[in-house]
N, C-alpha and C positions, 0 to 999 in steps of 0.2 A: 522515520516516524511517519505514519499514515493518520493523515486524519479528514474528519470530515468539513467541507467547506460549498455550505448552500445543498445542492445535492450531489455531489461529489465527492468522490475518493481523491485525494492529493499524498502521491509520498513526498515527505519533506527530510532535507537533511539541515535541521536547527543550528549545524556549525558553519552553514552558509552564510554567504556575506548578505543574501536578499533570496531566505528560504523560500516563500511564495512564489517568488519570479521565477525561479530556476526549480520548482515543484514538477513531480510528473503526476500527469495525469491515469487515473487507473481505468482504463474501461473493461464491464461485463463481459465475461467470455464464457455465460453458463453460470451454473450451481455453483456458489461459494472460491471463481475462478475469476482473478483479473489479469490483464494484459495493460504493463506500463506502456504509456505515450508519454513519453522526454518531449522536452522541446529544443532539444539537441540529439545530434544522431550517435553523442559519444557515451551517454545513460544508458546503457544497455534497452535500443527501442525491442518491443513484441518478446519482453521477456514477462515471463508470469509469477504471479502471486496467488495462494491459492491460501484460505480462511479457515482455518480450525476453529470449530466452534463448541463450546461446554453445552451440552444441549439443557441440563440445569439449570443455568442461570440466564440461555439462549442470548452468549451475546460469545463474540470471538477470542480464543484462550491464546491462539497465535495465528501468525502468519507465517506461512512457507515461502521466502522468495529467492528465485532460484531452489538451491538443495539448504540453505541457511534458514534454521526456525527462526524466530524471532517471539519472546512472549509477549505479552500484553502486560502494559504496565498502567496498574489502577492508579486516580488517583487522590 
């Protein structure tokens, strides 16, 4: 789950024991391109995430991370 927190991207996995704490951080790497920062070295660190976006409704339809899409789920 990615979401937004202040101005930040954070992926979060919600079946964690303390999802914020163990959140990674997404930083910009370009047009619609992030690169996770874990705060562990066993999250896969400088792997990327990259935003498909619906230019229609101009907000993000998925995300690609790694080769795995991911949709967006409204809610």
């Amino acid at each position: 789950m990615i979401v937004g927190i202040d101005t930040n991207l954070v992926a979060l996995d919600p079946r964690a024991a303390s999802p914020v704490k163990n959140g990674a951080l997404l930083k910009a790497r370009g047009r619609d391109r992030f690169v996770m920062e874990p705060r562990s070295n066993t999250d896969s660190p400088g792997e990327l995430a990259r935003f498909l976006f619906d230019p229609k409704r101009k907000k993000a339809r998925a995300v690609v991370w790694g080769s795995t899409p991911l949709e967006r789920l409204d809610e």
